[in-house]
Legacy VTK file of the C-alpha trace (Angstrom):
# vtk DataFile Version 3.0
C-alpha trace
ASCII
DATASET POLYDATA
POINTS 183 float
29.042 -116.579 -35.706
29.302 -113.552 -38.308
26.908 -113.668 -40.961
29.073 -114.069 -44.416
29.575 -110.863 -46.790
28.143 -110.536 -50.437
31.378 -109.654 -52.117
30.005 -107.393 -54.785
27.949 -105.461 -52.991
29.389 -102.424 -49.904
25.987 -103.428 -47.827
27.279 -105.375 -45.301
26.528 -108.281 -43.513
24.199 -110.824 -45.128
21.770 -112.937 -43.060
22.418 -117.126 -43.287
20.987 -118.883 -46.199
20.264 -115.569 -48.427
21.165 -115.049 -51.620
20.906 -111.896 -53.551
20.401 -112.175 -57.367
22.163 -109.622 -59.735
19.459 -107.128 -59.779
19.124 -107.248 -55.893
22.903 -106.323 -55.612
22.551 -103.580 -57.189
20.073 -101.677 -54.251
20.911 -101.120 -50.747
20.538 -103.901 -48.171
17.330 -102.285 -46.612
15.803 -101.629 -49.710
15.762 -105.103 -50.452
14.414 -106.056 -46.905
11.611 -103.832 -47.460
10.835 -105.301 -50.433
11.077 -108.866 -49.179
9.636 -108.214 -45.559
5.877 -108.461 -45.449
4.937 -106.865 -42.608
7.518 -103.590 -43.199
5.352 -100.690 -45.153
6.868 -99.407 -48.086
9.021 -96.024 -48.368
7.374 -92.689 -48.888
9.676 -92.352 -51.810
9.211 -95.564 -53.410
5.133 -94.753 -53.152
5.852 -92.297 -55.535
7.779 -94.271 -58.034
6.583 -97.268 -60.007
7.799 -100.319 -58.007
10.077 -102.676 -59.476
9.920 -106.810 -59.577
12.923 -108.800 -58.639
13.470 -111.700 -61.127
14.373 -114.016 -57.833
11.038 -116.245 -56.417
10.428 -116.024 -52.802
7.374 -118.365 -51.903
5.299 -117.215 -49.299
4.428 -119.356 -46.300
1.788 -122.148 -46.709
-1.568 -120.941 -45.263
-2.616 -123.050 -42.836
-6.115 -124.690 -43.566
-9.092 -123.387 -41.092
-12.159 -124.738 -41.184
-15.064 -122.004 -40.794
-16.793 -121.657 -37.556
-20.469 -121.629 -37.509
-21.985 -118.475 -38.137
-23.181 -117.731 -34.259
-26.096 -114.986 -35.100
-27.550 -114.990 -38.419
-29.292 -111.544 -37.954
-27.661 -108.398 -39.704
-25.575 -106.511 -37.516
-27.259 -103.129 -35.879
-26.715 -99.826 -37.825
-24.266 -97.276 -36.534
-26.434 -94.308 -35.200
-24.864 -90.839 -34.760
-25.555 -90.371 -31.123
-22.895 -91.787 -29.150
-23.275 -95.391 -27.595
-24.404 -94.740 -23.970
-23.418 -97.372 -21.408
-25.634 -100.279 -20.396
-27.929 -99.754 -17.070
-27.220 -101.935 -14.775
-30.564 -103.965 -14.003
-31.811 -103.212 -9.867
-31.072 -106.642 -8.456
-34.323 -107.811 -6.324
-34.163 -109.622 -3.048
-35.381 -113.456 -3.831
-38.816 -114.035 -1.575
-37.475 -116.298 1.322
-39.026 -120.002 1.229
-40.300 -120.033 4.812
-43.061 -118.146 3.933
-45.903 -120.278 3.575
-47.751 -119.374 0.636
-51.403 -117.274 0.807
-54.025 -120.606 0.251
-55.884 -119.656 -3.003
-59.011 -117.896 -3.128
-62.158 -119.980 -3.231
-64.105 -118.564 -6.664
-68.104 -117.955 -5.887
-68.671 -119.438 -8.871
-70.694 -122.235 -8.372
-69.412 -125.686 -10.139
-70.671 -128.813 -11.287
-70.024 -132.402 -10.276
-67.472 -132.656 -12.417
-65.693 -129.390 -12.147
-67.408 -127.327 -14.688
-69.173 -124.218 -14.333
-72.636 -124.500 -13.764
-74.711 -123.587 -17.022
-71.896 -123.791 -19.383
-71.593 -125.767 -22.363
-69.695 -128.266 -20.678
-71.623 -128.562 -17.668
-74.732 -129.093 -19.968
-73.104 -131.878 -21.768
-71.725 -133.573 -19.314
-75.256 -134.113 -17.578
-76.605 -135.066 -20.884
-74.144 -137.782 -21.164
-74.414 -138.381 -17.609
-77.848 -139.771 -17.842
-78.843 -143.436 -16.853
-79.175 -143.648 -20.851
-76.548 -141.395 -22.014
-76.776 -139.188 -24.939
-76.109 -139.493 -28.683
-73.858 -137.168 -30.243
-76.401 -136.063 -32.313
-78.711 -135.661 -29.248
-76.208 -133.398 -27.785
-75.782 -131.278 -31.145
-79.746 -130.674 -31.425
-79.947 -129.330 -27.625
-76.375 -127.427 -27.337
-75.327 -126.640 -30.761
-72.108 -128.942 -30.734
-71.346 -132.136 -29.669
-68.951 -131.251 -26.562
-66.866 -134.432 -27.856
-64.042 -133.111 -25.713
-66.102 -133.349 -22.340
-65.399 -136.749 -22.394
-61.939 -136.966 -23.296
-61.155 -134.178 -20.681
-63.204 -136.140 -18.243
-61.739 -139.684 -18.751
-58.285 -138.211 -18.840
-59.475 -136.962 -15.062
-60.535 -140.602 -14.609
-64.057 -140.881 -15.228
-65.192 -143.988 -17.253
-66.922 -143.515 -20.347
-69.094 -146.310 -22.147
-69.744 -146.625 -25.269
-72.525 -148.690 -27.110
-73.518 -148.926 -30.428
-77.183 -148.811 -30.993
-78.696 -150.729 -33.918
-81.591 -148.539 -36.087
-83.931 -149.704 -38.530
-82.817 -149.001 -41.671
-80.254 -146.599 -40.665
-76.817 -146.478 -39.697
-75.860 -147.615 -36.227
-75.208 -144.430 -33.592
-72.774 -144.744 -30.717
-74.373 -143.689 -27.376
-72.213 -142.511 -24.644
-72.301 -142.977 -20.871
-70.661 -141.134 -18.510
-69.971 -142.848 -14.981
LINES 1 184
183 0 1 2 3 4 5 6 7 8 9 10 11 12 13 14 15 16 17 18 19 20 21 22 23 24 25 26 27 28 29 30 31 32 33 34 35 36 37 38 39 40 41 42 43 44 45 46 47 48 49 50 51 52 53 54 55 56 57 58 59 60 61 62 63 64 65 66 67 68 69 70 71 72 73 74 75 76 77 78 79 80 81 82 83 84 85 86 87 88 89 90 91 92 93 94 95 96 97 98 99 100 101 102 103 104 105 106 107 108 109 110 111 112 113 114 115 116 117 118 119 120 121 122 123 124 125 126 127 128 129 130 131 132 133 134 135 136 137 138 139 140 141 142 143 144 145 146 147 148 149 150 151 152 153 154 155 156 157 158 159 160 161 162 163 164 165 166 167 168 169 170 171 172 173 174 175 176 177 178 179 180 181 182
């Protein structure tokens, strides 16, 4: 099918469905498609020269609506250097230990330790034998012969699954004091 003519204009061949309005007739067919044509750069000669409007309304294509990704790295972008990027090492790849080897047993420590797994003579060893006792201990009879009251010794050692007791003892005319046993 042969694309109809413009009958006042010499150009040629018009595509279907274009019209040209009085001003357009009067320039050459590919002038006109470079001034329609988006993606066609304009002349060297018509840089030059102040560029002139068509009266005729061409609507651009609807934009399609994008919803904006999630920014992936927040951090600023590294700053060009002037030494030329050099290409990434590759990283030595190491043999993975094979699983038939029995593991080395672990080595027994000459420190000596407690009944309950503390160092002897440490803080914790101390205050577990105080609370230990057929009686028990007091937190404030472990704060007068330690410094502290090692409060934690006896979570760490019920959590382990020691029982602790606690009693409250009555004074006269002071405030009742929770004694602690350790079993």
């Amino acid at each position: 099918m042969e694309a109809p003519k413009d009958p006042q204009s010499d150009a040629g061949p018009l595509p279907e469905g274009l019209k040209l309005s009085a001003e357009d007739r009067k320039c050459s067919w590919e002038n006109f498609k470079m001034r329609t044509d988006d993606s066609a750069a304009p002349a060297a000669d018509e840089s030059e020269a102040p560029a002139r409007r068509s009266n005729s309304k061409v609507k651009a294509p609807a934009k399609a609506k994008v919803k904006a990704a999630p920014k992936a790295d927040p951090k600023p972008a590294k700053k060009a250097t002037s030494k030329a990027a050099k290409p990434a090492k590759a990283a030595p790849v190491k043999a993975a230990p094979a699983k038939a080897k029995a593991k080395a047993p672990a080595k027994e420590s000459k420190v000596e330790r407690d009944a309950f797994g503390y160092r002897k003579g440490s803080l914790k060893s101390q205050a577990a034998a105080l609370y230990s006792r057929k009686t028990g201990a007091t937190l404030e009879e472990v704060k007068e012969k330690l410094g502290s009251v090692q409060l934690n010794v006896l979570t760490e050692l019920e959590a382990k699954g020691r029982k602790v007791t606690k009693q409250k003892v009555e004074r006269k005319g002071q405030r009742a004091v929770t004694r602690y046993i350790l079993t």
